[in-house]
N, C-alpha and C positions, 0 to 999 in steps of 0.2 A: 504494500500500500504506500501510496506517495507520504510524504511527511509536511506537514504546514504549517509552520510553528504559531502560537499564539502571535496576533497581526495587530500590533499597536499603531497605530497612524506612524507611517513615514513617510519624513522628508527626503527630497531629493536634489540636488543643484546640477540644472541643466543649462547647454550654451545654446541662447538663441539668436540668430541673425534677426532684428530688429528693425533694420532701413538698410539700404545698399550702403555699402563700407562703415555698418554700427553693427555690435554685439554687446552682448551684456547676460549674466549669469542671471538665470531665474528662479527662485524655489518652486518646486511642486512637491504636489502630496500624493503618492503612491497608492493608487486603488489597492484594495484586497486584493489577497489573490487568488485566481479560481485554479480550476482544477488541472491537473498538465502545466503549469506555470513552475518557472523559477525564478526568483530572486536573486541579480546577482549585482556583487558589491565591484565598482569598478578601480581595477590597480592602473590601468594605461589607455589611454585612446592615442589617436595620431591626426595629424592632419593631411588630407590627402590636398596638396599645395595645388594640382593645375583644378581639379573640379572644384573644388571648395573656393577657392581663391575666383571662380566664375560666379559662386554661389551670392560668397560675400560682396562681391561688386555690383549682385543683379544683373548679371549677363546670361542667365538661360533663358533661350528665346521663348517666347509665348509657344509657340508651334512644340516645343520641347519639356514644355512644364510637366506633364503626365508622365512619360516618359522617361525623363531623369530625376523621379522622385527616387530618393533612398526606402530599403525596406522599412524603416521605421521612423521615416521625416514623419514629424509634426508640424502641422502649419502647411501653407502653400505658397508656393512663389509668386512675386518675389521677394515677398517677406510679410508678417514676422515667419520665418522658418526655422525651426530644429533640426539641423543636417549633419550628415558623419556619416560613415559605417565601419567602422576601425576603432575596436573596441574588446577588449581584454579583461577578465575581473574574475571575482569567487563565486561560484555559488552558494549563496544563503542559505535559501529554503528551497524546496522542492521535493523533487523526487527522491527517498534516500539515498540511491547510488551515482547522485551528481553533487551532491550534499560536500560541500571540504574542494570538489574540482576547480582547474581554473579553466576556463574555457574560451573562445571567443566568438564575437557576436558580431553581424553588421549592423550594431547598434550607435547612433549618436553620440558624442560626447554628454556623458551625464553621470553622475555619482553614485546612484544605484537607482537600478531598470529593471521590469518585471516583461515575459517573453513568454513563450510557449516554448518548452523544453525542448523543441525540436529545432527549434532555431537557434539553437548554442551548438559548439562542439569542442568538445573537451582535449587540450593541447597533447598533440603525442610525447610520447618519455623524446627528452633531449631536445625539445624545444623550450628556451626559459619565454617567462611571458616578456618581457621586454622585446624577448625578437617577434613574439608574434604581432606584433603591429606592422608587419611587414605582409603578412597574409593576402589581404585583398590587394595591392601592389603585386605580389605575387601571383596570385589566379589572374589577374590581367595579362604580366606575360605569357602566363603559359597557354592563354587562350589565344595570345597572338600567333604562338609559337605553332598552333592549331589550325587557326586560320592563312601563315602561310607555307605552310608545310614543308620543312628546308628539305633539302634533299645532304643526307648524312654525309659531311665533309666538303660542305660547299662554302663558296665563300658570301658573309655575312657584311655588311654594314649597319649598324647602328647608327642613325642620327641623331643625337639627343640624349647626353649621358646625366638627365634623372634616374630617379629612382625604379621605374617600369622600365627604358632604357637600358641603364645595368642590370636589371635583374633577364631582362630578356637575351642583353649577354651572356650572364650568368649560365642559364639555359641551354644555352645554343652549343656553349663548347662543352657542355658537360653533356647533355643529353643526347646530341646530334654531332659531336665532335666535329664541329663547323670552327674555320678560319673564321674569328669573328672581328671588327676594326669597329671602337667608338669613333664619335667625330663629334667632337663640342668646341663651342670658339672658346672656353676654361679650361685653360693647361693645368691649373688646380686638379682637375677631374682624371691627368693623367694617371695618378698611383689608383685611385678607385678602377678604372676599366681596367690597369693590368692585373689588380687583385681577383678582379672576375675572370678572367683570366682572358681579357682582349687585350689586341693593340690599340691606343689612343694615336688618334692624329688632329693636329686643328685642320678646318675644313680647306684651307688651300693647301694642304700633305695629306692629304687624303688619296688612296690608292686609284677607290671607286674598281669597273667592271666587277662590280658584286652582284650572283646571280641573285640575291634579297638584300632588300634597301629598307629597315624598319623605322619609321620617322616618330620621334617623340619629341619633338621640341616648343610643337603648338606656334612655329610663327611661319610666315610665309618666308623669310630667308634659310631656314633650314628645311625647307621643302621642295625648295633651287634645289640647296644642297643636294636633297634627297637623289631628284630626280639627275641632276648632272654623273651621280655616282655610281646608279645602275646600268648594267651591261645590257647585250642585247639582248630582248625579249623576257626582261626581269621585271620581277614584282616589287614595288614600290608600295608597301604596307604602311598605313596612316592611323595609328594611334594615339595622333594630337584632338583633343574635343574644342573648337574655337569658340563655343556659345554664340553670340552673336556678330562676334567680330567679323569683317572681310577677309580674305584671302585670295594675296594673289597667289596664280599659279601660272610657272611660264612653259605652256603649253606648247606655244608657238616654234620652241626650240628644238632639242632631237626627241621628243617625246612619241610623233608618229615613224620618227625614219628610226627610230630603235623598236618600234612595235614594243610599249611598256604599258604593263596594268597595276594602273591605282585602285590600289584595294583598300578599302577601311578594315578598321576592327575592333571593337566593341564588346565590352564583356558582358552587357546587359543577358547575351546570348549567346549559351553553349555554342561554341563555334560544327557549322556543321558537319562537318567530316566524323565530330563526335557526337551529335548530338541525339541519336536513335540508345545509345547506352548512357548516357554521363549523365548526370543530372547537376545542377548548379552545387548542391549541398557537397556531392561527389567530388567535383571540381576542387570545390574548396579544402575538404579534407586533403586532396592532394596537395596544394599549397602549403597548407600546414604543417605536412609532413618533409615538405622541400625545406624548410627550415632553420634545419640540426647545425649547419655549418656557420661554428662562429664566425667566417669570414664577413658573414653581412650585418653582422652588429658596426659593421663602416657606412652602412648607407644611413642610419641613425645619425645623424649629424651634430641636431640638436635636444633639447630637451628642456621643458619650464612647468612649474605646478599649475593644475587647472584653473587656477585662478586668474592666472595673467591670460589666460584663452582668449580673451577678446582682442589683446594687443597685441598678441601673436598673430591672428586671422588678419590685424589690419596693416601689420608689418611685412607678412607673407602675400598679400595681396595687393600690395603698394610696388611689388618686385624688387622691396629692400633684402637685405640678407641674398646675393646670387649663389653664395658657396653651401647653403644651406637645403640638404636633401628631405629626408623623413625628418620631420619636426613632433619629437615625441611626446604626450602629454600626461603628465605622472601625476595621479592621486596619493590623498592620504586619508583615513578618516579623520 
């Protein structure tokens, strides 16, 4: 039988987007909880810096609002909204055998959250919770890595050495033992992509003829980049989300006489090649489990208690701090 402990009124303090570039920490009081539910006490969330940083400026387009809701946004765009989904903590109450877990959620930034036990999953041995705010980052590249199907020992380019950027390196030469080459105009970024174990170039020593070109930089100069680095009749994969911004793309250039396909990719959706077995939960657990290697407690850059969270979102979304990857967010009771 599940366990539910005696349910005194709790408080909660959660971060809400409040006007486009305003946040601010709000208390709420946690419903009872029903039946299938846990209670869990939050030790880390993270900030996901390119979606979040659209969120907190009000750049998801009207046409996108449904769309790119989070599983457990409160509110609706373009504000006030409760958004996040990179979220790590205890289980309090619930079912007795999740009861002491620590598990992770795509839940908001917020101090303790009640869920349906099914939507948590409890971290594999040799993952600490610290690194698991890395997770949802994680299931994006490997969804990329899905959608574009490297052919084993081919050679890679990476555009764009964030956090989904390195980790899709990460990936590529472990999984598919792919030649992989980051390309960011931050020579800073060099020791991070040979840690993943790529080459770094700035974008004018850049090799290019890469038979996959995976763009993560979200601007339209590293989409040149992209596109000038693919070989002939390569895939140029676009995991930048620009919300409502423009983009140009220079089309005009060898993009038809190279015969190249721009591909999106999107985690929203099991990518299809897998999607008749995997299910999103699936996915996830595998993420989870890619984890173990402390080498990527280096994409954690920085870290601040959730109370500064609203000045972290407007500092990250200002595009201050450039050296700064996963921006991790630590509670305490």
């Amino acid at each position: 039988m599940p366990f539910i402990a005696d349910q005194p009124t709790l408080a909660a303090q959660a971060c809400w987007i409040v006007a486009p570039g305003q946040a601010e920490i709000r208390t709420e009081t946690l419903p009872p909880m029903a039946d299938g539910e846990v209670r869990v006490r939050t030790l880390h969330s993270a900030v996901s810096r390119g979606t979040e940083g659209l969120v907190f400026r009000g750049e998801v387009p009207a046409s996108e609002w449904q769309r790119m809701r989070a599983p457990f946004q409160a509110g609706d765009f373009p504000s006030p909204v409760k958004y996040g989904y990179v979220n790590v903590g205890v289980v309090e109450a619930g079912p007795a055998e999740l009861i002491g877990r620590t598990v992770f959620c795509l839940y908001p930034h917020q101090t303790r959250y009640q869920v349906n036990a099914e939507a948590v999953l409890p971290l594999p041995e040799g993952v600490p919770p610290a690194r698991a705010v890395l997770a949802a980052q994680m299931e994006t590249a490997i969804n990329a890595l899905w959608d574009a199907a490297p052919v084993p020992g081919s050679r890679v380019c990476v555009v764009g050495g964030g956090v989904i950027g390195l980790l899709v390196a990460w990936l590529a030469t472990r999984e598919h033992g792919c030649q992989v080459e980051v390309v960011d105009t931050q020579a800073s970024r060099a020791g991070l992509a040979e840690a993943m174990g790529a080459v770094f170039r700035l974008p004018d020593q850049a090799s290019g003829n890469a038979g996959l070109v995976v763009h993560t930089s979200a601007t339209s100069a590293g989409l040149a980049t992209a596109l000038r680095l693919a070989a002939f009749e390569a895939t140029v994969l676009e995991l930048s989300w620009y919300g409502s911004r423009d983009v140009s793309v220079p089309l005009g250039e060898a993009f038809h006489s190279q015969r190249l396909t721009l591909k999106s990719s999107q985690v929203g959706h099991v990518a299809a090649v897998k999607r008749g077995d995997w299910t999103h939960r699936r996915r996830l657990a595998l993420a989870l489990s890619l984890l173990t290697d402390p080498v990527l407690d280096r994409l954690i850059t920085d870290t601040a208690p959730f109370h500064q969270l609203p000045v972290v979102l407007e500092r990250l979304a200002g595009h201050e701090s450039p050296g700064t990857l996963c921006h991790r967010i630590d509670y305490t009771d």
